[in-house]
N, C-alpha and C positions, 0 to 999 in steps of 0.2 A: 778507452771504452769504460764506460762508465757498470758494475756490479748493479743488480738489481739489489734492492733491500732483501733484509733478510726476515720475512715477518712469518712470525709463529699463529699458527690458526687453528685452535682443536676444535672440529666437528661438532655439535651436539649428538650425542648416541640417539637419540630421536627428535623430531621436529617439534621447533616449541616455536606453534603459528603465534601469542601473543606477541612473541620479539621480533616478530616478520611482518605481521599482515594489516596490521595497525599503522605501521608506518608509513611501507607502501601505498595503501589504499589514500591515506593523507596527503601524501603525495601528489596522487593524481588526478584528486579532487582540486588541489592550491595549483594544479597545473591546466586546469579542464579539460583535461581528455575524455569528460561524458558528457559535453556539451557538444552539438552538432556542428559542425562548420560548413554553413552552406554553400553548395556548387549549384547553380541555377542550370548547368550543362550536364548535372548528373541528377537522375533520379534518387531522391533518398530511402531509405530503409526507417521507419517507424514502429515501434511496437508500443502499448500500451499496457501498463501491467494488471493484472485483474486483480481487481484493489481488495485487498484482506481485509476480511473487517472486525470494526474496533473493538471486541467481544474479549480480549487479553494477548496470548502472545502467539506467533508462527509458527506452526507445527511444521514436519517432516514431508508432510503432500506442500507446502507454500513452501520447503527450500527445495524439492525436485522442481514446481515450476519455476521459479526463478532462477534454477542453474540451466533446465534450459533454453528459458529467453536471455540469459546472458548469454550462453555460445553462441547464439543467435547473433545477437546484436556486436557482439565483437567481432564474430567475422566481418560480418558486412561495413563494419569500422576499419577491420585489418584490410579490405578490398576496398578502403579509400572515396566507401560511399557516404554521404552525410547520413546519420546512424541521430536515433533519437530513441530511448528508452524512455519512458513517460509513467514516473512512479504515482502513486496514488495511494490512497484509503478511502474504504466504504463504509458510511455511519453503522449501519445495519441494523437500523431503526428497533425494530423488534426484540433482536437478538440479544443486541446494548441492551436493551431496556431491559431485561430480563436478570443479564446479568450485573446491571447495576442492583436493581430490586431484590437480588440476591445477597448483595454486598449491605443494602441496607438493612436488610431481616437479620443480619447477622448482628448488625448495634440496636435491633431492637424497634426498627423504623420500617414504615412505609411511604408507597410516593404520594399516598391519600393525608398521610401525616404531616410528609414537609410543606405538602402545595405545589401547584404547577410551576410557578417561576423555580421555587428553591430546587424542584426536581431538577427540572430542564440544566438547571446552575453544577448540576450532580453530574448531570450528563456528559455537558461540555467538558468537566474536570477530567470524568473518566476518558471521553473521547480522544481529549491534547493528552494524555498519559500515554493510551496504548498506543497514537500515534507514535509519538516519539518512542518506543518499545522498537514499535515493526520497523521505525527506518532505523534504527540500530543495529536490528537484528539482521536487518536486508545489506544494510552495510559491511556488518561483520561477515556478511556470506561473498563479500565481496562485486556485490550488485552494480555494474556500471549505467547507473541511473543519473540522469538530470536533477538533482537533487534540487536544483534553482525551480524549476518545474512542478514539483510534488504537488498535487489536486487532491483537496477532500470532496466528496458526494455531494455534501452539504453546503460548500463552497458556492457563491450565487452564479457563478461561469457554470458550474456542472450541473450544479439543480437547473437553473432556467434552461437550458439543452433539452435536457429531459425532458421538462413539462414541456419547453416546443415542438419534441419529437412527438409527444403522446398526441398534443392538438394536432399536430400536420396528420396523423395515423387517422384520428378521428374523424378528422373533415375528409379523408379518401376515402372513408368507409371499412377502414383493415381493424379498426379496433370500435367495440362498439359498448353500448350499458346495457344492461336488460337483467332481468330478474333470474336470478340461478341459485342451486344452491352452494352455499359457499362454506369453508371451513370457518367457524365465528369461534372466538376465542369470549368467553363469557369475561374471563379476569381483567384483558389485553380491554377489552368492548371494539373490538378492530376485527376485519375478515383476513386468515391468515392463507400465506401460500400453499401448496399442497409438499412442498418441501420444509415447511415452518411446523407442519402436523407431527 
């Protein structure tokens, strides 16, 4: 009979998740365990993540909802059902702009200064930055997401959706135009949400 080895292993006194969860997580990605494997005999489990938007980085309310649409989505993975987390980002049109326009007053610039192309050129920088911020940060929270999947707003699949939904709304009569009063932002020259006030 063969002795097991004799291997010496001292604990860390506390958890030190960079030497753990980096790894693992890499792992499971190079392995696709967040990619769905479809059973045409079982109904799947979908959830779609409500896309943060590209305004800087994830705060404390975006990692309560993502830990728990992860529980969510792992079970119904551990229960062997075809399971699809569906990551995203939302431009946030307004928002971005705002805090781009911020970023520029600070070198002394405005969006009147640079011109519409060189803005828009500003925007998009900003936009691929804080994306790649949020799926990092989604990552490191351990997010079992389709990362193959990941959809921006802006994206022509997501925009043309939208606009289809709004015509089909319109043509049923659920959403209509008419004259109202609206919150108008003088600086913006755009009508804002009642949540943008």
């Amino acid at each position: 009979m063969t002795e097991a080895p004799n291997i010496q292993y001292e604990m860390p006194k506390a958890y030190e998740p960079n030497k753990v969860e980096a790894k693992w997580y890499q792992f499971w990605l190079e392995k696709g365990y967040f990619k769905p494997r479809i059973d045409p005999a079982k109904k799947p489990f979908v959830i779609i993540m409500p896309p943060p938007n590209v305004t800087g980085e994830l705060h404390i309310g975006h990692a309560l909802t993502a830990t728990l649409e992860d529980i969510m989505t792992r079970w119904h993975r551990m229960k062997g059902e075809p399971t699809l987390w569906l990551p995203g980002i939302d431009h946030a049109g307004i928002a971005a702009q705002v805090v781009v326009e911020q970023l520029l007053a600070e070198g002394g610039l405005n969006r009147h200064q640079l011109g519409r192309d060189k803005f828009l050129e500003r925007m998009r920088q900003w936009a691929k930055k804080c994306r790649g911020t949020i799926a990092e940060q989604h990552q490191r929270l351990g997010a079992s997401c389709d990362w193959s999947r990941e959809v921006f707003t802006l994206d022509e699949g997501p925009s043309r959706a939208v606009r289809t939904a709004f015509v089909r709304l319109y043509h049923k009569g659920l959403i209509y135009r008419g004259e109202r009063i609206i919150n108008w932002c003088p600086r913006c020259a755009t009508a804002l949400s009642d949540l943008e006030v």
